[in-house]
C-alpha positions as CSV (number, residue, x, y, z in Angstrom):
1,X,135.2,88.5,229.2
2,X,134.3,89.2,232.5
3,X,134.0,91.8,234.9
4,X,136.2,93.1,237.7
5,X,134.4,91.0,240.4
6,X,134.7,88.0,238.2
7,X,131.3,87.6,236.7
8,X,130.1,87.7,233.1
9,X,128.8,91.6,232.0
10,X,125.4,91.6,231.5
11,X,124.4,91.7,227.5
12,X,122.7,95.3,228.1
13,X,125.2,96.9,229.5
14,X,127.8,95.2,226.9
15,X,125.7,96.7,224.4
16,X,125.1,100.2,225.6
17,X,128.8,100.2,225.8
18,X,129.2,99.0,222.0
19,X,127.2,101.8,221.5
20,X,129.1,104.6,222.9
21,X,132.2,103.0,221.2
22,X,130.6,103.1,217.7
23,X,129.3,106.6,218.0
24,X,132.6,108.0,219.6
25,X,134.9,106.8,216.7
26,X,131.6,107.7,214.6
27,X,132.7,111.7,216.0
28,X,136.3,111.1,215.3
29,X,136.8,111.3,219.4
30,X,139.1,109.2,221.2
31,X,138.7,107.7,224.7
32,X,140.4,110.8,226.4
33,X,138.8,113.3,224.6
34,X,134.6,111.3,225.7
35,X,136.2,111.2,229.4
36,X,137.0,115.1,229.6
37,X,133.8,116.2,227.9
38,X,131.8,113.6,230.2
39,X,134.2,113.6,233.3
40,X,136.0,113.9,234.9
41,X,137.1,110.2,234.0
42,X,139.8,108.9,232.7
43,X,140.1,106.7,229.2
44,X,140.4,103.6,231.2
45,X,137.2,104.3,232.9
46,X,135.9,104.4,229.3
47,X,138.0,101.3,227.7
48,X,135.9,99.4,231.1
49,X,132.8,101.2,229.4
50,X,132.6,100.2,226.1
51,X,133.6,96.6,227.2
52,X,130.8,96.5,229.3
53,X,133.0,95.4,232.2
54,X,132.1,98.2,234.5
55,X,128.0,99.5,234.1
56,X,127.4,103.0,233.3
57,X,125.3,104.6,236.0
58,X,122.4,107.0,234.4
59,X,124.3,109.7,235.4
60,X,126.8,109.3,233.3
61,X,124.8,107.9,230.6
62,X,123.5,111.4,230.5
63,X,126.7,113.1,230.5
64,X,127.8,111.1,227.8
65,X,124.9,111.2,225.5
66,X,125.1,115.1,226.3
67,X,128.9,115.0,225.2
68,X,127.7,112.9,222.0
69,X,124.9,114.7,221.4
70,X,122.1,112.3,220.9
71,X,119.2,111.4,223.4
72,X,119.9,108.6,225.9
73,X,117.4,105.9,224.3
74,X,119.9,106.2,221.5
75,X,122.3,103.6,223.7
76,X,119.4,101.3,223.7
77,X,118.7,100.9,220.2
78,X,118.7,97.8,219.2
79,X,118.9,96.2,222.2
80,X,116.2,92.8,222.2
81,X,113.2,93.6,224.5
82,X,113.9,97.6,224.9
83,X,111.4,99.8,223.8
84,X,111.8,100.9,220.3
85,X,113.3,98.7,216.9
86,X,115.1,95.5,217.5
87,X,116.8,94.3,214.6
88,X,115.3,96.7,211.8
89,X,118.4,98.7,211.3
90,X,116.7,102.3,211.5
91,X,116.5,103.9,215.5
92,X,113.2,105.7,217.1
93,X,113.6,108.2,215.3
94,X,113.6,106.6,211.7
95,X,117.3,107.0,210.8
96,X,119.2,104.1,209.7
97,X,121.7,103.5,212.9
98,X,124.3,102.7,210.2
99,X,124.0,106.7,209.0
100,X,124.6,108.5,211.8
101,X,127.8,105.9,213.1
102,X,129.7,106.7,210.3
103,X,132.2,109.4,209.9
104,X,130.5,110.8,206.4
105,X,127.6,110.5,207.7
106,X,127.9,112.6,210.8
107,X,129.7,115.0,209.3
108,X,126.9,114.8,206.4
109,X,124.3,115.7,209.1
110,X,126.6,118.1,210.8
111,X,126.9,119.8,207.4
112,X,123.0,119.8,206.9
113,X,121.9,120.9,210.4
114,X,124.5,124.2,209.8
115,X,123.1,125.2,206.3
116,X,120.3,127.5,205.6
117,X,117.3,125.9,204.4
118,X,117.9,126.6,200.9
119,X,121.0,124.9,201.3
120,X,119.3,122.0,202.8
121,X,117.0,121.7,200.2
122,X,119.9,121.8,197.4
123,X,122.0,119.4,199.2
124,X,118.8,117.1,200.0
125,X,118.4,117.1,196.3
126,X,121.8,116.2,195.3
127,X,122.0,113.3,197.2
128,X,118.6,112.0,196.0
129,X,120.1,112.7,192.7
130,X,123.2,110.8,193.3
131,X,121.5,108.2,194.8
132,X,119.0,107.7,191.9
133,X,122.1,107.8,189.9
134,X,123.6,105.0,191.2
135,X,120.6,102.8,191.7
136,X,120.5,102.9,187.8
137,X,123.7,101.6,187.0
138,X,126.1,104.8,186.9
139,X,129.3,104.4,189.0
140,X,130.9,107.0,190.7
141,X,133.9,107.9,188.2
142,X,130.8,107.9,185.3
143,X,129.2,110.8,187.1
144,X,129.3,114.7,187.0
145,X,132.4,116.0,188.6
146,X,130.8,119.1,190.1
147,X,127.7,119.7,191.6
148,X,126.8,122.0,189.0
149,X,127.1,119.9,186.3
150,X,125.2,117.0,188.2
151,X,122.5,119.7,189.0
152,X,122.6,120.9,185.4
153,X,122.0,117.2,184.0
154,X,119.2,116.6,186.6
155,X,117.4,119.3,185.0
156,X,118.6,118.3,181.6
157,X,119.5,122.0,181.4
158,X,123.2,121.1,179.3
159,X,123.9,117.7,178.1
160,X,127.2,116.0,179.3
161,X,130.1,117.1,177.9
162,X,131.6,113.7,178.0
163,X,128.7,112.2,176.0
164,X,128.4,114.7,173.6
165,X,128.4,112.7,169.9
166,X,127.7,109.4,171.5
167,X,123.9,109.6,169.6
């Protein structure tokens, strides 16, 4: 690839592009819909973004990470010889980067950030729970189908009905 004058894009700004990419599609946003909260620009402008044919100026960086909501270092996570994790897999802030670009995982955090903190703590619990459950072994269709009952069976408050006689 190369840039509108002809030369090559240099590697940070192909990745800070890369990066806006994965966290729009991560927010279920499409080029348009980045350009009008960040604008006023135009998808194109963005398409030359992400591709890292055209350098976004800190200005925009800004705007965007404002539209995105996440600090600007977020764009430079990741990126060999910036200041924070290379290659580790987890941003400055100790969240895996794979998290947070995914569309269940956003809306996961979205869903955290809005609750109570009783809720938090409830749904912080469930997924631990889940999670424990499928580190040992259990698959997703051999597990509780509500909440409740996976709550219940954490607290070994009610056996599982579906394992009832199996002793």
């Amino acid at each position: 690839m190369t840039t509108t004058a002809g030369r090559k894009p240099d590697p940070a700004d192909v990745h800070v592009g890369q990066r806006i990419a994965q966290l729009r599609v991560a927010r279920g946003m499409s080029q348009s819909d980045l350009a009008r909260l960040a604008g006023p620009l135009t998808f194109q402008q963005f398409q030359k973004y992400e591709s890292g044919a055209n350098r976004v100026s800190a200005s925009r960086l800004l705007q965007v990470a404002v539209a995105l909501g996440v600090p600007v270092a977020y764009f430079f996570d990741g990126l060999p010889g910036a200041a924070g994790p290379d290659d580790t897999g987890v941003n400055t802030y100790g969240v895996p980067t794979a998290t947070l670009q995914s569309r269940h995982g956003w809306a996961m955090a979205k869903a955290y950030e809005a609750a109570n903190p009783d809720l938090r703590r409830l749904m912080a619990d469930v997924v631990v729970m889940l999670g424990d459950r499928l580190v040992e072994g259990i698959t997703l269709s051999s597990r509780p189908r509500t909440v409740a009952e996976q709550a219940a069976i954490a607290a070994d408050q009610t056996p599982d009905p579906r394992h009832a006689g199996a002793h």
